[in-house]
N, C-alpha and C positions, 0 to 999 in steps of 0.2 A: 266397782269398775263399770258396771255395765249399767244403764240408766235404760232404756227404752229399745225394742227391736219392735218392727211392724210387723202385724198380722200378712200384709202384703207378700205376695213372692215375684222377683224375674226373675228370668228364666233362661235369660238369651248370655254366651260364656259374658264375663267379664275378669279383667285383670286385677288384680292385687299385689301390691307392695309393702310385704313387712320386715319388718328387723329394728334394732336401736336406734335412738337418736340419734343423728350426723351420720349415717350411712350412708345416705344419700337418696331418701326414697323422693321426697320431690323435685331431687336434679333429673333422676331419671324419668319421673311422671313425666316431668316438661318439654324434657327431651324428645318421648316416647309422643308429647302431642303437636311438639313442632314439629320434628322431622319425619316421621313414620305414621301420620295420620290418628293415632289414637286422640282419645280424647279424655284429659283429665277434670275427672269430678271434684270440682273444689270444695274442702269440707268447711264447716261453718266450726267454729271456735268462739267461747269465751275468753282465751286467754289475751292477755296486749302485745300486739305486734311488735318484734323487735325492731331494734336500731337498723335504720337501712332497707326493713323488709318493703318486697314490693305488695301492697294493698288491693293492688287489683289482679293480682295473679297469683296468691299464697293461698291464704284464709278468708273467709266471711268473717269479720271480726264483728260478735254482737252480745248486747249484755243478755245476762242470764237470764232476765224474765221472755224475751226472745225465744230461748231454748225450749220455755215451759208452754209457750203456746206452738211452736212446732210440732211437739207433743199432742198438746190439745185437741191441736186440729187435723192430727193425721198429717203432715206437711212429713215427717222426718220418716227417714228410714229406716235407721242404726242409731244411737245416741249413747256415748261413751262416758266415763270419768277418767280424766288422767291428768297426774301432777297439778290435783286442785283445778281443772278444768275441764266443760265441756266441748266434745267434738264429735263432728254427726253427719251424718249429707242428708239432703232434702232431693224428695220423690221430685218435684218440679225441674231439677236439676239433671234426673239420673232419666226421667222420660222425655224431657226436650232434645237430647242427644241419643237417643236408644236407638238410630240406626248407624253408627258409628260402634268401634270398639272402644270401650270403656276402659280406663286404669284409676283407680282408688289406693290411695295410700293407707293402710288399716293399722292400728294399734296390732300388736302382735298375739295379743292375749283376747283380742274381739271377734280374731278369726273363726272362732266357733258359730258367735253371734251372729257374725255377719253372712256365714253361710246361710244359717236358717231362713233369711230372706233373699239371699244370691246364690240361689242352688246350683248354678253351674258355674263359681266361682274359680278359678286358677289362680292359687294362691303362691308367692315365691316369696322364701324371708330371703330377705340378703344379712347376709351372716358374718361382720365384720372379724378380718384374720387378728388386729390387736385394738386391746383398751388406748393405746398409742393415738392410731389412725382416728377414733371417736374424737379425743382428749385435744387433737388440732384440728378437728372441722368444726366443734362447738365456740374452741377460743377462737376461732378464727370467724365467725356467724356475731360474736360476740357474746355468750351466754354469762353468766354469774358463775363465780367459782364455786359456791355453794350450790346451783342449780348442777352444773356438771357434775360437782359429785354425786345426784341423786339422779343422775340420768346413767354416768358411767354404773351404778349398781343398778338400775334397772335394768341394763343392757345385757348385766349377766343374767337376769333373771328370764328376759325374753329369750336367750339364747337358750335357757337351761327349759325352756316351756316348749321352745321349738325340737329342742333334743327328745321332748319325754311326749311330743305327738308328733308323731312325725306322720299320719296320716291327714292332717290336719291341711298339710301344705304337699303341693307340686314335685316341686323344685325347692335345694338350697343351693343358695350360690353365692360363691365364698368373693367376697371385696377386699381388693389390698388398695394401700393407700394410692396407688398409680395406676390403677385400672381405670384405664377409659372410661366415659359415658359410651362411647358410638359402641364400644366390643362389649358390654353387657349390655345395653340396650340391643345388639344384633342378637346374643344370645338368650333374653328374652322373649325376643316377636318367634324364635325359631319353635321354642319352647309354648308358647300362645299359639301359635299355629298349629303344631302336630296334637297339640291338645284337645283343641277346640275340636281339629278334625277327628279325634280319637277314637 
């Protein structure tokens, strides 16, 4: 799972967004950098862009030798393996905006990893209430029925990783399928704020 973490450390809080597939963690990244001034770090990916996605505000979609010289050259941060592909942020990315607050969407099981380079990390899983609410935001994104099946198990798996660390993470915070963006995005920044002040 884990491919690369830099020697590098910051220092300054930043946000994190984990939980399973279709939760919704890049509705609320983008949320969080339209309306409330954060700023979401775009992570760079191997995998192919779906049907519809938008290109310039999802993914860095780039082929795998890519991956291996962001490595090379000290460029990468964090560098993941997931569902047969890589996913990573780039140092040039996370310090051209470092006087901004930060929000990164993390794999839920990198969270360790990603601390060791983002020490003063606040990490929140958003922790979907049913397999239901996933199983219509993937068909509805358009995913593969054989894809959702391996995402709908992974999901138990991430929850079951977040149950068995729970100092790992901040906050959890339960999503049903009608929850706002604006009411979990306010109760996020509330949660980012008393934090960072802590």
């Amino acid at each position: 799972m884990l491919v690369y973490v830099s020697d590098r450390k910051y220092t300054r809080p930043v946000l994190t967004l984990s939980g399973p597939s279709g939760v919704g963690k890049t509705t609320l990244a983008k949320w969080l950098e339209a309306e409330r001034g954060f700023k979401r770090v775009r992570p760079f990916t191997t995998r192919s862009p779906r049907l519809g996605e938008d290109l310039e505000r999802s993914y860095k979609f780039v082929p795998r030798g890519e991956v291996r010289s962001y490595i090379r050259e000290n460029r990468a941060a964090v560098v993941f393996f997931f569902f047969g592909n890589f996913y990573g942020f780039l140092w040039e990315d996370i310090l051209a905006e470092r006087e901004r607050d930060l929000v990164f969407e993390v794999y839920t099981k990198a969270i360790p990893h990603f601390r060791k380079v983002f020490t003063n990390a606040i990490s929140i899983f958003l922790k979907p209430i049913s397999s239901h609410f996933l199983l219509r935001r993937m068909e509805i994104r358009g995913d593969a029925s054989l894809a959702i099946q391996r995402r709908l198990s992974q999901a138990y798996e991430e929850i079951l990783f977040c149950e068995q660390n729970p100092l790992l993470f901040n906050a959890v915070l339960s999503v049903l399928e009608k929850t706002a963006t604006t009411e979990l995005s306010s109760e996020i920044i509330d949660l980012f704020s008393s934090l960072r002040r802590g």
